[in-house]
ROMAR-531969 format. One record per atom (N, C-alpha, C, O): residue number from 0; residue in one letter; atom name; x, y, z. Coordinates in nm, 4 decimals, always signed. Atoms other than C-alpha are relative to their C-alpha. Layout:
! residues N
+-----+------+------+----------+----------+----------+
| seq | type | atom |        u |        v |        w |
+-----+------+------+----------+----------+----------+
| NUM |    a |   CA |        X |        Y |        Z |
...
+-----+------+------+----------+----------+----------+
//
This chain:
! residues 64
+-----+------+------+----------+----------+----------+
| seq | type | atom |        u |        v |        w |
+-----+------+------+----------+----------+----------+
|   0 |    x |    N |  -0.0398 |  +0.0905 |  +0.1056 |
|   0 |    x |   CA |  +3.4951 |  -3.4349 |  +0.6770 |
|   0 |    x |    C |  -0.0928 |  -0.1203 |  -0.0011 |
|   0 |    x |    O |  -0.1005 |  -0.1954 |  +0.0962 |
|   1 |    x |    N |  +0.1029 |  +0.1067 |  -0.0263 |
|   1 |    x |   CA |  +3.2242 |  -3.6805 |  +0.5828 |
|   1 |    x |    C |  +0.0679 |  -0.1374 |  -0.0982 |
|   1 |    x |    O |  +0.1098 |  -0.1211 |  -0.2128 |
|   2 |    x |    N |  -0.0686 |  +0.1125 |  +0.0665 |
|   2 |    x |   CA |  +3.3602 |  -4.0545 |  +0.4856 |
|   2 |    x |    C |  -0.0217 |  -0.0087 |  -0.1460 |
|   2 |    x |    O |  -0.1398 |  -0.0138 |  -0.1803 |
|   3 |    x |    N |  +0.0197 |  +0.0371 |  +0.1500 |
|   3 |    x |   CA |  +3.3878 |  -4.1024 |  +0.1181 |
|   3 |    x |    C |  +0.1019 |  -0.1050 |  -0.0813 |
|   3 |    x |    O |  +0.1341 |  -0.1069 |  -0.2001 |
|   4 |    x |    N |  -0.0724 |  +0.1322 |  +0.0782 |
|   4 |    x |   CA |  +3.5942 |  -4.4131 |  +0.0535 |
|   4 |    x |    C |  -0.0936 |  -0.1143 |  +0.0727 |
|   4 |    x |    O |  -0.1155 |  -0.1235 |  +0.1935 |
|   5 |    x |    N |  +0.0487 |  +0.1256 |  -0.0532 |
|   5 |    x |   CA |  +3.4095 |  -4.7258 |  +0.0889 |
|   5 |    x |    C |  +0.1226 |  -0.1093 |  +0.0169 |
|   5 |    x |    O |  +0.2385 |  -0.0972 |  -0.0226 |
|   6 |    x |    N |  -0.0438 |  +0.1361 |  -0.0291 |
|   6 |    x |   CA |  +3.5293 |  -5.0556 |  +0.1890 |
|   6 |    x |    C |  +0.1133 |  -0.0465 |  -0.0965 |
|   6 |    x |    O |  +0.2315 |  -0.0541 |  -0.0631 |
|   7 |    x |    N |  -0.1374 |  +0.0977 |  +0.0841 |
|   7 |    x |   CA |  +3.7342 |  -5.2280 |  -0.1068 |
|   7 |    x |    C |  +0.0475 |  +0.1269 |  -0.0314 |
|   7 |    x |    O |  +0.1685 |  +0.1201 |  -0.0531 |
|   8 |    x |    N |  -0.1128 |  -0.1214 |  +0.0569 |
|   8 |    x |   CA |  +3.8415 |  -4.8427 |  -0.2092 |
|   8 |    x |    C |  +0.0917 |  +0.0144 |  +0.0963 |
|   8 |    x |    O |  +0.2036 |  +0.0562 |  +0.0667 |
|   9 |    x |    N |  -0.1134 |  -0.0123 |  -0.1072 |
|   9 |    x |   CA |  +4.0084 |  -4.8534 |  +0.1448 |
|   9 |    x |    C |  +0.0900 |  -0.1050 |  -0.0021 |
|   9 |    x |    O |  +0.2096 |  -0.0857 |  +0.0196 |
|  10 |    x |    N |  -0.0934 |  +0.1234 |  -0.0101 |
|  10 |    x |   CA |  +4.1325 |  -5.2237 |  +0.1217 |
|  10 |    x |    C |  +0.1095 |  +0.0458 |  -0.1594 |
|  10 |    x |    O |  +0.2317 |  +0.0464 |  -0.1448 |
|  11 |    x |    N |  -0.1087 |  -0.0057 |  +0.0838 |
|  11 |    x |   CA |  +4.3052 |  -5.1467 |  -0.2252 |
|  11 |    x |    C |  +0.0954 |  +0.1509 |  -0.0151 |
|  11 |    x |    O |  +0.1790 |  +0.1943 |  -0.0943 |
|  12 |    x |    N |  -0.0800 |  -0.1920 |  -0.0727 |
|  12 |    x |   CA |  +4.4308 |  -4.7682 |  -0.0747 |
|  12 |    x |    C |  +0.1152 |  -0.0721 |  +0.0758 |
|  12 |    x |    O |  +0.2329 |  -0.0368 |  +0.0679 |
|  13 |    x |    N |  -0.0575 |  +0.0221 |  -0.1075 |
|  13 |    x |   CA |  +4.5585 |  -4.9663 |  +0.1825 |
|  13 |    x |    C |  +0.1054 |  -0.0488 |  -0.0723 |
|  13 |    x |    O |  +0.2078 |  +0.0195 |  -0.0766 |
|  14 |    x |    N |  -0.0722 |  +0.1147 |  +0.0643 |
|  14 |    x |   CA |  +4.7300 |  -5.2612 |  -0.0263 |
|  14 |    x |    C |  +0.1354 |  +0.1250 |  -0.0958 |
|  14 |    x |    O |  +0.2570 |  +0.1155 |  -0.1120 |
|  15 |    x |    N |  -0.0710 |  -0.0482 |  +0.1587 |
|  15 |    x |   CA |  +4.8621 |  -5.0117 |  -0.3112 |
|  15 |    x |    C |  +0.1281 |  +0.0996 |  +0.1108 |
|  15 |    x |    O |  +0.2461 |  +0.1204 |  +0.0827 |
|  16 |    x |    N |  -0.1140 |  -0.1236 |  -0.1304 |
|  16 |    x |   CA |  +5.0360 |  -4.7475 |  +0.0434 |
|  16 |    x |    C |  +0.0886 |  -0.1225 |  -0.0046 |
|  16 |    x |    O |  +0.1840 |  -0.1038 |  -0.0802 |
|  17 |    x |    N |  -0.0539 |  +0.0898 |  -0.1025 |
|  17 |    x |   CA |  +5.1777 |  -5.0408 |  +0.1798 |
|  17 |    x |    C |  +0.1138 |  -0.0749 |  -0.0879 |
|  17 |    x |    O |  +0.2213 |  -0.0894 |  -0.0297 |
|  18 |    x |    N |  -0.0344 |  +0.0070 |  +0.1189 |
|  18 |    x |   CA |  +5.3159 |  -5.1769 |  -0.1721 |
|  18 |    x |    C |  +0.0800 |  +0.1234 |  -0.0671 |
|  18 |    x |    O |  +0.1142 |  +0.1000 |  -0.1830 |
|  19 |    x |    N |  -0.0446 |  -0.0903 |  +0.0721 |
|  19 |    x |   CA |  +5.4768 |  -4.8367 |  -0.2612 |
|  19 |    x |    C |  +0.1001 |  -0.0233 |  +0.1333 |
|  19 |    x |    O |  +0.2145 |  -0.0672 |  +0.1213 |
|  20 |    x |    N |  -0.1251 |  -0.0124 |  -0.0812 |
|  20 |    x |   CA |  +5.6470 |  -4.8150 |  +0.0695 |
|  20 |    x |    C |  +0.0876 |  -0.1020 |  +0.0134 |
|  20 |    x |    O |  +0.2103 |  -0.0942 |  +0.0181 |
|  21 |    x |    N |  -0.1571 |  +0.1208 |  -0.0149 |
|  21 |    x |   CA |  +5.8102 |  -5.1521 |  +0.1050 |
|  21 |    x |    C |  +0.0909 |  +0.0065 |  -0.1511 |
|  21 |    x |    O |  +0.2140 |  +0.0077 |  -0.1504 |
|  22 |    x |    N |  -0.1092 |  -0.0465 |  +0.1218 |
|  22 |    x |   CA |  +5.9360 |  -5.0956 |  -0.2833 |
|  22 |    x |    C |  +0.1036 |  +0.1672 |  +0.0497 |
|  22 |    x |    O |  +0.2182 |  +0.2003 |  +0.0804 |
|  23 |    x |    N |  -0.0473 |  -0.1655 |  -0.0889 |
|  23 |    x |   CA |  +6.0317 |  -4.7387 |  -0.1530 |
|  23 |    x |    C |  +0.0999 |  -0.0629 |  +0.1030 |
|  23 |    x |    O |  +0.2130 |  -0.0143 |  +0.1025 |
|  24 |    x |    N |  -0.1421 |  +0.0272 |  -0.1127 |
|  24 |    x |   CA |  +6.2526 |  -4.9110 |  +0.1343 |
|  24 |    x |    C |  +0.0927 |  -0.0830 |  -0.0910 |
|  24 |    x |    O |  +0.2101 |  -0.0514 |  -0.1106 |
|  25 |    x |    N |  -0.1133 |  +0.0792 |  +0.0710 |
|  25 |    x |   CA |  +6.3898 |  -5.1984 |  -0.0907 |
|  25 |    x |    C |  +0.0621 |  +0.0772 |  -0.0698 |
|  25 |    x |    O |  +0.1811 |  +0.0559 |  -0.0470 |
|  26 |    x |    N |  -0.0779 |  -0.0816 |  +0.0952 |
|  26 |    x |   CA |  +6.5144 |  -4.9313 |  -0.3564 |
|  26 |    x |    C |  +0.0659 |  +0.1029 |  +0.0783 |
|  26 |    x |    O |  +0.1352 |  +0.1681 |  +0.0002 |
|  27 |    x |    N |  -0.0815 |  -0.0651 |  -0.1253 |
|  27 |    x |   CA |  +6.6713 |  -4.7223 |  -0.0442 |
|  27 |    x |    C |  -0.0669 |  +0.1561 |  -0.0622 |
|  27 |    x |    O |  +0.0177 |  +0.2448 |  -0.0734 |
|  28 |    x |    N |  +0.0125 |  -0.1154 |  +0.0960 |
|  28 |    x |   CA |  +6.4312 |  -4.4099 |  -0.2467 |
|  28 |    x |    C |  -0.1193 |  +0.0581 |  +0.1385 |
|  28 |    x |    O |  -0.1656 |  +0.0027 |  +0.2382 |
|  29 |    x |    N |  +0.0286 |  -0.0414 |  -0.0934 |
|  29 |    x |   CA |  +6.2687 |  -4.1675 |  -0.0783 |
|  29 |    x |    C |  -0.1853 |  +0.0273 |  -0.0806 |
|  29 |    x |    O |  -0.2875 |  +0.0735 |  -0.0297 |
|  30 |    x |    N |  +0.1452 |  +0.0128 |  +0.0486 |
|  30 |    x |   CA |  +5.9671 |  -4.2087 |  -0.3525 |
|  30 |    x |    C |  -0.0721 |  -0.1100 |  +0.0746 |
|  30 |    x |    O |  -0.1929 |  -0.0943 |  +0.0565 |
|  31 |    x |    N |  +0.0861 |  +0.1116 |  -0.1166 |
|  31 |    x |   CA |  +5.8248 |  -4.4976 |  -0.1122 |
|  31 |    x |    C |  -0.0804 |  +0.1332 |  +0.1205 |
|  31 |    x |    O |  -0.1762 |  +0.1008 |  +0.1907 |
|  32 |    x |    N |  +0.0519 |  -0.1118 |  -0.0884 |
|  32 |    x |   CA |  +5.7155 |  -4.1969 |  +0.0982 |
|  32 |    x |    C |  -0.1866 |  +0.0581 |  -0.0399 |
|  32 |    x |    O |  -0.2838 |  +0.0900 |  +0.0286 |
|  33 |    x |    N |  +0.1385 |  -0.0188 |  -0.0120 |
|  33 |    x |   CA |  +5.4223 |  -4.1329 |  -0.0875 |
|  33 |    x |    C |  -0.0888 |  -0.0968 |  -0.0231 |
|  33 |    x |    O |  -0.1974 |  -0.0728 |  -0.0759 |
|  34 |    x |    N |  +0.1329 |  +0.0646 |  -0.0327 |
|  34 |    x |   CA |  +5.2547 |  -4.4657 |  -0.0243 |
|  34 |    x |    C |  -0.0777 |  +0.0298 |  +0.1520 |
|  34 |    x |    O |  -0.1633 |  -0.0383 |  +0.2083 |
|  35 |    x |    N |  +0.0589 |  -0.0250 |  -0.1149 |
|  35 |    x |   CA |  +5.1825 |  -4.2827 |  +0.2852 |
|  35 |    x |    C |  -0.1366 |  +0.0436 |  -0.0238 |
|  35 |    x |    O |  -0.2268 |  +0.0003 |  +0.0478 |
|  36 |    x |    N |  +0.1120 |  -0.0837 |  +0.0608 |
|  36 |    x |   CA |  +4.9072 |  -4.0608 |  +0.0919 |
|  36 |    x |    C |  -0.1278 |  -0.1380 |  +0.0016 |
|  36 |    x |    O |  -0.2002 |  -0.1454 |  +0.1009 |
|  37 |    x |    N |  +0.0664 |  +0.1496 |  +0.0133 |
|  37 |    x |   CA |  +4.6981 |  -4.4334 |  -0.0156 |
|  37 |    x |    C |  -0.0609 |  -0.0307 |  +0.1312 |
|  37 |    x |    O |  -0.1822 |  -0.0396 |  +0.1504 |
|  38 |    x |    N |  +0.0112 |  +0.0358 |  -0.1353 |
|  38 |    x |   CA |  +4.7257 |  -4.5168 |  +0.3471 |
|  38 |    x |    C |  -0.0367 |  +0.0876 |  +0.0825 |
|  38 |    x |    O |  -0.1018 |  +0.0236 |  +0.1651 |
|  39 |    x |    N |  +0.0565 |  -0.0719 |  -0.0400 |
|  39 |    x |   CA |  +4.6329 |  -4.2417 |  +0.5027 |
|  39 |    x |    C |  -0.1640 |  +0.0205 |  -0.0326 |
|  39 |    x |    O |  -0.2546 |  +0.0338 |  +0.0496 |
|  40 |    x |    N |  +0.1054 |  -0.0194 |  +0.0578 |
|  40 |    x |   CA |  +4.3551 |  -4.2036 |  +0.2664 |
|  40 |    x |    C |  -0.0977 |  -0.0977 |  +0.0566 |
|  40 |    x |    O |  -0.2069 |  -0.0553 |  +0.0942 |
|  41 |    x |    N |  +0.0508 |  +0.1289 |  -0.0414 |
|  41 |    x |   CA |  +4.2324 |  -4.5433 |  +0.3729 |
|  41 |    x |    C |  -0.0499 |  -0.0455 |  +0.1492 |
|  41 |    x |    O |  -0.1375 |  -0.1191 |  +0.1947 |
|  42 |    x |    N |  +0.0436 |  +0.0363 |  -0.1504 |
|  42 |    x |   CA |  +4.2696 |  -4.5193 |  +0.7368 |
|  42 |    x |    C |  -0.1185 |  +0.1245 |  +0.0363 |
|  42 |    x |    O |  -0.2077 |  +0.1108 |  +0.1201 |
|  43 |    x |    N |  +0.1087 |  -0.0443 |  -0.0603 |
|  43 |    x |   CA |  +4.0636 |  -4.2369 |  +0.7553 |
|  43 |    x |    C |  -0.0943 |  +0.0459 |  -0.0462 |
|  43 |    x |    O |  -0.1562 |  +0.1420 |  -0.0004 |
|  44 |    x |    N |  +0.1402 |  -0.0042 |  +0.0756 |
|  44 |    x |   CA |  +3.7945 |  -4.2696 |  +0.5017 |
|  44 |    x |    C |  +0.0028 |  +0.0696 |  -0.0609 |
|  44 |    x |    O |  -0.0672 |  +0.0470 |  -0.1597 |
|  45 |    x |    N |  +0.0205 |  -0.1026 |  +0.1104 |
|  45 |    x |   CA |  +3.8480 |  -3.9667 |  +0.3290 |
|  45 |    x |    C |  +0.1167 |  +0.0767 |  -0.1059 |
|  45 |    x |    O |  +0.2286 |  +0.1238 |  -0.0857 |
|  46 |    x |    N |  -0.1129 |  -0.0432 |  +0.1226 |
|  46 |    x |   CA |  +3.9910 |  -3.8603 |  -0.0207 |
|  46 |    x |    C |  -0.0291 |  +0.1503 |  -0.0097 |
|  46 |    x |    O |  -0.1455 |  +0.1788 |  -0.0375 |
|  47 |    x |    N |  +0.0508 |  -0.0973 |  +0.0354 |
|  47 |    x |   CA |  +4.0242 |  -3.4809 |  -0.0420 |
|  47 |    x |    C |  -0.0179 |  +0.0067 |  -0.1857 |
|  47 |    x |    O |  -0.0989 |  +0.0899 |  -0.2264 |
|  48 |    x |    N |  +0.0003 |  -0.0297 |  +0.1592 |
|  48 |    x |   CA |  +4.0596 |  -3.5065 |  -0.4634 |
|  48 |    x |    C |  -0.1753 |  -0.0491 |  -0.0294 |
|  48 |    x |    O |  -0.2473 |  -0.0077 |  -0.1203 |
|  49 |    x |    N |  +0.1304 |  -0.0001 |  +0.0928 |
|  49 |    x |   CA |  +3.7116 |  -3.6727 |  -0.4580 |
|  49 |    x |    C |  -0.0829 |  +0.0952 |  +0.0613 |
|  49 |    x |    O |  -0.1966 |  +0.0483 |  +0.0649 |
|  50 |    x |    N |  +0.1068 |  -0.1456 |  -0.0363 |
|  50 |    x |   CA |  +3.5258 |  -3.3306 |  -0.3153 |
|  50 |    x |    C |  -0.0295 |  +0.0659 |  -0.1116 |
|  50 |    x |    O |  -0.1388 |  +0.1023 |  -0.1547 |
|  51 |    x |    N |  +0.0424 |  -0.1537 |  +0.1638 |
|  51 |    x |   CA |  +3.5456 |  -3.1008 |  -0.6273 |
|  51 |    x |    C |  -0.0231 |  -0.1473 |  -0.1194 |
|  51 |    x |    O |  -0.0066 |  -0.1162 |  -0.2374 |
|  52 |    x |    N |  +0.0833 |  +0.1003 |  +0.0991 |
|  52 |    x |   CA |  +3.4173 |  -3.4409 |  -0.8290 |
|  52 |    x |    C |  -0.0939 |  -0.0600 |  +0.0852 |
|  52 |    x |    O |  -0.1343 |  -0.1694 |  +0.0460 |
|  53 |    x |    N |  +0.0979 |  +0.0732 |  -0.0703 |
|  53 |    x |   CA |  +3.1710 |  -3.5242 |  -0.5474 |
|  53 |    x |    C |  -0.0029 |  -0.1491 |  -0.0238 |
|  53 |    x |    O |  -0.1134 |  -0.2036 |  -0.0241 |
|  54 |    x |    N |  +0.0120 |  +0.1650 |  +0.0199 |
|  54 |    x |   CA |  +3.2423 |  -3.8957 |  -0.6069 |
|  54 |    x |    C |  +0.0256 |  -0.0414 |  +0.1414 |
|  54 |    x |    O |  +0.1229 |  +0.0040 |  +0.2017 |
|  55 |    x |    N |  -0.0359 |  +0.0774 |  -0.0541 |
|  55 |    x |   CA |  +3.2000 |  -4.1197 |  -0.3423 |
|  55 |    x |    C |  -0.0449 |  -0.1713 |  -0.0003 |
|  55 |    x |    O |  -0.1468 |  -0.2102 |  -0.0574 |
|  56 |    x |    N |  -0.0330 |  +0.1422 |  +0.0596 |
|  56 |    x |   CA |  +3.2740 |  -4.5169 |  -0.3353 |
|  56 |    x |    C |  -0.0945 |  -0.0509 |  +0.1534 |
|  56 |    x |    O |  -0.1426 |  -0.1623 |  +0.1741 |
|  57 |    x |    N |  +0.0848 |  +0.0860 |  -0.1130 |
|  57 |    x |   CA |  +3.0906 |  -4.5543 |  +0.0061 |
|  57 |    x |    C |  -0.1907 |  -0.0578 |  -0.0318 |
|  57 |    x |    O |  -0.2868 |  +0.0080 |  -0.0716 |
|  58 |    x |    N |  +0.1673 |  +0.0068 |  +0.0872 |
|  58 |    x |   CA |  +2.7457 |  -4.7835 |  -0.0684 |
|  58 |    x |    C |  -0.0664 |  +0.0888 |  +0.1106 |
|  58 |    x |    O |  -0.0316 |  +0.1572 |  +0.2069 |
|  59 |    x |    N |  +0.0737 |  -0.1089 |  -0.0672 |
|  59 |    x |   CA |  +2.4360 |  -4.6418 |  +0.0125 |
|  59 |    x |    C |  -0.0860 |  -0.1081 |  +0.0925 |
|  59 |    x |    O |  -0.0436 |  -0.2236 |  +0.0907 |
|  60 |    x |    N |  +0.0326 |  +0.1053 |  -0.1213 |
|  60 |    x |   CA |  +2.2323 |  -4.8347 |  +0.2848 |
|  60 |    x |    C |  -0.1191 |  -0.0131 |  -0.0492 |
|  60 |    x |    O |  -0.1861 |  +0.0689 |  -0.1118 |
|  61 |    x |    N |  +0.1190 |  +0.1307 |  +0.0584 |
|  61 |    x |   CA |  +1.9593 |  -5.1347 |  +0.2222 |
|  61 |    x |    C |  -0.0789 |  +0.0889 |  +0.1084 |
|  61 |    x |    O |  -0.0320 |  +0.1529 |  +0.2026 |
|  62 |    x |    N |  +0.1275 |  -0.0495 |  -0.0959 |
|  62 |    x |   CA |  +1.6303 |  -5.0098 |  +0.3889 |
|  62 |    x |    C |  -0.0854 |  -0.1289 |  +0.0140 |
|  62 |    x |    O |  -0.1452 |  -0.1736 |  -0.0838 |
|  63 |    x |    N |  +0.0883 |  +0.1328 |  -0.0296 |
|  63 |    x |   CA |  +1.4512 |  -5.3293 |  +0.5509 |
|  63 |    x |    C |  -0.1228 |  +0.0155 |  +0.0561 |
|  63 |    x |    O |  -0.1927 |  -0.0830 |  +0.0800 |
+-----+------+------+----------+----------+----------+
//
């Protein structure tokens, strides 16, 4: 699995998991469950949906 979320795609993965689940606990629903997906996605760099669109958000590196 090669990383394909960059940086702010992980910080707003992270924000948007984390944001579904505490609504998800306040509403006592068991839809808060999938801000796990976001968060997951985030902690470990990789989205499987962006493979079959080859998109990735990670930059590409400065050459000095």
């Amino acid at each position: 699995m090669k990383c394909n979320v960059g940086k702010t795609d992980k910080r707003v993965r992270a924000v948007v998991g984390v944001v579904i689940i505490v609504i998800g606990v306040y509403f006592k629903s068991w839809w808060g469950a999938i801000g796990i997906l976001p968060l997951l996605t985030a902690i470990t760099g990789f989205c499987p949906g962006y493979v079959p669109f080859k998109i990735s958000t990670v930059g590409k590196k400065k050459k000095k």
